[in-house]
N, C-alpha and C positions, 0 to 999 in steps of 0.2 A: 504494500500500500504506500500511497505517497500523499505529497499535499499541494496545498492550494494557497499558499502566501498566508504565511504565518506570522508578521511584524518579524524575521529574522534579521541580525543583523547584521555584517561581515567579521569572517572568523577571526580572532585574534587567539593566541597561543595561550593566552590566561582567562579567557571567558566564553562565556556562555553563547548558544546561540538557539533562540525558538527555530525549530524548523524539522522537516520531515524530508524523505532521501529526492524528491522531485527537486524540492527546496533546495537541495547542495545544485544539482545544475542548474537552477538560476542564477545561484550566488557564481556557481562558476564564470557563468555566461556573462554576467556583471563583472564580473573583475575582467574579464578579456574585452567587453565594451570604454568599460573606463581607460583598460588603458590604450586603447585604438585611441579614444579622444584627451590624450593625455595626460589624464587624470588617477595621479596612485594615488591620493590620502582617502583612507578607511569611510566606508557610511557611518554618521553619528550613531553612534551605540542608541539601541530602541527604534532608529530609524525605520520605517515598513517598506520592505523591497519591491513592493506592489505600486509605489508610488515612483522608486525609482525607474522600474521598468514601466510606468505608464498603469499603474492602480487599475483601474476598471474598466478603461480605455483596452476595448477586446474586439474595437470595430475589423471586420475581415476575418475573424476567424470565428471555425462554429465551433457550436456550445451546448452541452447536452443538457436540452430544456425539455425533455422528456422520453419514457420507454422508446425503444427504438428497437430495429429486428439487428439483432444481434448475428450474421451467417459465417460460417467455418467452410472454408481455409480462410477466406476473405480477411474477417477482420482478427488472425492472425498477424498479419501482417503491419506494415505503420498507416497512420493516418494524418499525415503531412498538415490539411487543414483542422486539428485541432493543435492546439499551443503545446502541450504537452501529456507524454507516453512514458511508460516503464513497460520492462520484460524483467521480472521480478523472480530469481530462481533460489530458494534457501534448502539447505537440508541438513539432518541429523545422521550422519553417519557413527560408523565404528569399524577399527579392523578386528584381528581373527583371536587377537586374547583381548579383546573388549575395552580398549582406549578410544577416547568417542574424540569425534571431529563436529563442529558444526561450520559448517559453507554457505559463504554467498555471491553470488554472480548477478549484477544486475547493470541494462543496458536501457540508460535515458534517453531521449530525445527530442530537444527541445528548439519551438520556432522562436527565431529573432522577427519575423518578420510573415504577412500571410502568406507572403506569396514569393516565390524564388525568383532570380535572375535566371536568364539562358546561361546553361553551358555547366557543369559539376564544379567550378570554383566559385561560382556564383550564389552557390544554396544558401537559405536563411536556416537552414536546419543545423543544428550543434550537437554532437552526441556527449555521453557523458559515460564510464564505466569505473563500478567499485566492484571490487575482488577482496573478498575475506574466507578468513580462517581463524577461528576460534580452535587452540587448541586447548582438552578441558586441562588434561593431565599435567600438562606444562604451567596451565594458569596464560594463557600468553592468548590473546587478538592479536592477529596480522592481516593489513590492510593494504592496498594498492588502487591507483584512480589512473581513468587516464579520460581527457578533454578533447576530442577534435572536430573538426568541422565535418558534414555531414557528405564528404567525396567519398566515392566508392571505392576508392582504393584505401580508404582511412578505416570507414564507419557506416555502419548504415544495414537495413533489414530488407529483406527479400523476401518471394516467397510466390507461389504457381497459383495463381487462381481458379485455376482447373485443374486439378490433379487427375493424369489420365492413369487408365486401369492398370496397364504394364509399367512393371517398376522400372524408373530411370537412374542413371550413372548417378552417380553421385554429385557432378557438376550442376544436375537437376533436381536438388534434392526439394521438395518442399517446401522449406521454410529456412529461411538462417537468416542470425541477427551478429553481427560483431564489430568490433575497435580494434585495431592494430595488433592483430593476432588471438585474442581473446573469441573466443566462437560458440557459439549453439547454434545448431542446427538437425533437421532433420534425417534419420539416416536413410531413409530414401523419399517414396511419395506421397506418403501419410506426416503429419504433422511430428507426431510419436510414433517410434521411437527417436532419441535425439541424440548427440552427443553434447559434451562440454568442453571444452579445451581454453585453457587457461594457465598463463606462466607468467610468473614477476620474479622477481631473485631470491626472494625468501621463500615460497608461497608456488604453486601448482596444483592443477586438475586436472584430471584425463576422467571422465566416466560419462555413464551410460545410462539414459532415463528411460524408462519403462510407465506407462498408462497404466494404474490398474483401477480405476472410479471415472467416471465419466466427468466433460467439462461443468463447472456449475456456474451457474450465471447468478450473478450477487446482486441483492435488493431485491427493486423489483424487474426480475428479468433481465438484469444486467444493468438498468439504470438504479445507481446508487447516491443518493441525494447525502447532502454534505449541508444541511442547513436550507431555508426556503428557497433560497435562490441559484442555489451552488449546485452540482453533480459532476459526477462523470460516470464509462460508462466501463463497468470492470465485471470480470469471469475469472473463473482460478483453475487448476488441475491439480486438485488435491490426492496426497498417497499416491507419488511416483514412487516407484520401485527405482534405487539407486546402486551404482556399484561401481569400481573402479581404482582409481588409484587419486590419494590426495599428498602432495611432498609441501613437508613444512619441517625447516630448522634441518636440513639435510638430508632428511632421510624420508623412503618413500611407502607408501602403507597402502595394502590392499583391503580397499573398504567395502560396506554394505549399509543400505538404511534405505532412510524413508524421506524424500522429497516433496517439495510442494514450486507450484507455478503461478504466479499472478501477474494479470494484463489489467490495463487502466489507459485512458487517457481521456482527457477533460481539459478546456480552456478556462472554467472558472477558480478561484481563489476565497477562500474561506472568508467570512465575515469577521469583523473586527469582535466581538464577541468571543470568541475561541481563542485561548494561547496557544492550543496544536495540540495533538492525539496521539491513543496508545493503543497498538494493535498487535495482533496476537493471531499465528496459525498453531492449530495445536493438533497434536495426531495420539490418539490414544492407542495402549495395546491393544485394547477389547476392542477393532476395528473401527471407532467411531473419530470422529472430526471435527473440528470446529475455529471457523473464522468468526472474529469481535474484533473488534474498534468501538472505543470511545471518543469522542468527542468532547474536550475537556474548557468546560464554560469557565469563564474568568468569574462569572459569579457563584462559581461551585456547586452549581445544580445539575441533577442530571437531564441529561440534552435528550430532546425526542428523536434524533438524528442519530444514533448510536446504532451503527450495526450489528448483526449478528445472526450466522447461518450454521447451524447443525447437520453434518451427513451421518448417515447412517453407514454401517457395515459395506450391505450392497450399492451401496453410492449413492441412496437417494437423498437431495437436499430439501431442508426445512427451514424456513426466514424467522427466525425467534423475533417474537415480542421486546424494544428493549426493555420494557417494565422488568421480563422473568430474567433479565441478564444483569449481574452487577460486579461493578471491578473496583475492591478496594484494597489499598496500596500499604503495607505492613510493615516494611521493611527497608531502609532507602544508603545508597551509596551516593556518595558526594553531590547529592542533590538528586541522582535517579532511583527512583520506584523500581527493587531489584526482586521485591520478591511481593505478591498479591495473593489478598484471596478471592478466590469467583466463584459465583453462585450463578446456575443456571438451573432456573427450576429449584425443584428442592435436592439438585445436588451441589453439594461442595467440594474445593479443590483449591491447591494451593499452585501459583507458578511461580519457579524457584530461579534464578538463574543458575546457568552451569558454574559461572563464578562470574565477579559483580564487573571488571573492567573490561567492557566487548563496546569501548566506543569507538566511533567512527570517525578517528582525524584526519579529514577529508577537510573539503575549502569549507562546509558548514561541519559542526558535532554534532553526532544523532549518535543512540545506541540501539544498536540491532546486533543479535547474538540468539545462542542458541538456551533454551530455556527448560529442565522437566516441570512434568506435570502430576502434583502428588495427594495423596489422599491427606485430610485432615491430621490422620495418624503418622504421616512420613511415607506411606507407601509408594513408590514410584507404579506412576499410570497412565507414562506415557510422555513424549518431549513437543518440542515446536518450536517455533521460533518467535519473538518478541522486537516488536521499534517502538521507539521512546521519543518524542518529539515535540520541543515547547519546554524545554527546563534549563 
């Protein structure tokens, strides 16, 4: 999940910054504006980035102002005329005497502008890529980003609008999204299965995602409303089957787990009412699922806008009520909410982090990391993953 102009404000090494992982590629996209026009000194601290890039002013680009048909392979792929998109990939792995990894791959893309000049150097499109690894055992996040413009020899998403019946090369493959060597993609004319490939100096991926639940389309139908006036328009692919190899701090390790997929994009930005939100994919042993976001009001009430979707076992999905959903925060590291208890329905559960420092020093701070999920008693019931944003 990501966001919609949270009042962030540009990162400094010693403070804080509201924002959600969309938010880091603006902020990017901000600093490489500024200094096209000359301009290094820092946004005033509290400053709202929504103002700097032109606040509500969204004339030319569309805006998801309601359900819309959502179709596969199609809107796999990017959507150039809305402002901005994530390909949003985390997982819980482990290797074979049971050291756990959590992983994240995720590929933004964001417009400067609605509409592009002639010619691939000309694009208003900016891409954006963060690469982590949570190692638990070590105690240690590792993190890598990389920023380029939207040339196809750099960055940028692909994908067959028509998938024909006989499998093609792999030059054909379905779908693939990547930045300067970093890759997902299809492994052949079906969307999934896909690979991942991914290398920075500390930090690598090689593995392999596997389908096992079908796609869910979040809210209503895939329009997920973010406040009266705000949406975008997001589906996930919850319980991939994961496998592969992750190398972090030298050494390489043959993994397994459980994966999860999220697509978004939306030109609107959150209302000045909200400091930024807290979301949460969570995958249980006992087969079940569960995506929530909160929506976290400066007046400390809770928001009618709070998402959350239940699957079952056999992949069916359910839109919970947010009345029956509540997330409250127990536990806190240097300012982030590290460990929670949730209540859905009349069950409760506690989400722990794997350990508290899995922040993201990238051009904005967000924390996103790998998280269990335990019973009242301590019982482990399951992991997921967790972003922190607005603290």
């Amino acid at each position: 999940m990501s966001s919609y102009g949270y009042q962030p404000t540009l990162a400094r090494p010693e403070g804080r910054v509201g924002s959600c992982c969309a938010t880091a590629c603006l902020l990017a996209l901000l600093v490489l504006a500024l200094a096209a026009a000359g301009c290094t000194e820092p946004v005033a601290e509290g400053g709202r980035l929504s103002t700097v890039l032109g606040g509500e002013e969204l004339d030319g680009f569309r805006r998801a102002t309601m359900p819309a048909s959502i179709e596969f392979p199609r809107d796999h792929g990017a959507h150039p005329d809305f402002r901005s998109e994530w390909w949003y990939f985390t997982a819980v792995l482990h290797d074979a005497r049971g050291r756990d990894f959590g992983v994240q791959f995720t590929l933004f893309r964001q417009a400067l502008l609605p509409h592009s000049g002639r010619g691939p150097w000309r694009t208003a499109q900016v891409y954006m890529g963060h690469l982590a690894v949570s190692d638990v055992e070590a105690g240690i996040h590792h993190q890598a980003e990389r920023l380029v413009r939207g040339h196809p020899r750099l960055a940028g998403v692909s994908h067959v609008p028509n998938v024909p019946a006989a499998p093609a090369p792999a030059s054909k493959a379905s779908f693939a999204a990547w930045i300067e060597g970093w890759r997902l993609a299809s492994v052949s004319t079906a969307f999934l299965p896909m690979t991942l490939i991914a290398e920075d100096a500390k930090i690598g991926l090689d593995l392999h995602l596997e389908q096992t639940k079908p796609i869910v389309l979040q809210g209503d139908a895939g329009f997920s409303a973010k406040g009266p006036a705000n949406a975008s328009y997001y589906y996930s692919v919850p319980r991939l089957a994961v496998s592969g190899t992750v190398r972090v701090a030298g050494d390489s390790h043959e993994v397994t787990g459980r994966g999860w997929l999220d697509r978004e994009w939306s030109t609107s930005v959150l209302a000045r009412e909200y400091a930024g939100w807290d979301w949460f994919a969570l995958q249980l042993d006992d087969g079940r699922d569960f995506m929530l976001y909160q929506l976290r009001r400066r007046d400390g009430a809770q928001d009618a806008y709070n998402g959350a979707t239940a699957i079952d076992p056999g992949g069916d999905a359910k839109r919970l009520d947010p009345a029956d959903v509540r997330l409250t925060a127990t536990h806190s590291w240097r300012g982030w909410p590290v460990r929670w208890e949730l209540s859905v329905g009349d069950e409760r559960f506690a989400i722990v982090a794997a350990f508290d420092d899995q922040v993201m020093e990238t051009f904005v701070r967000y924390w996103e990391g790998l998280v269990w999920v335990e019973s009242e008693s301590g019982e482990r019931l399951g992991s997921g993953y967790m972003e922190l944003t607005g603290y």
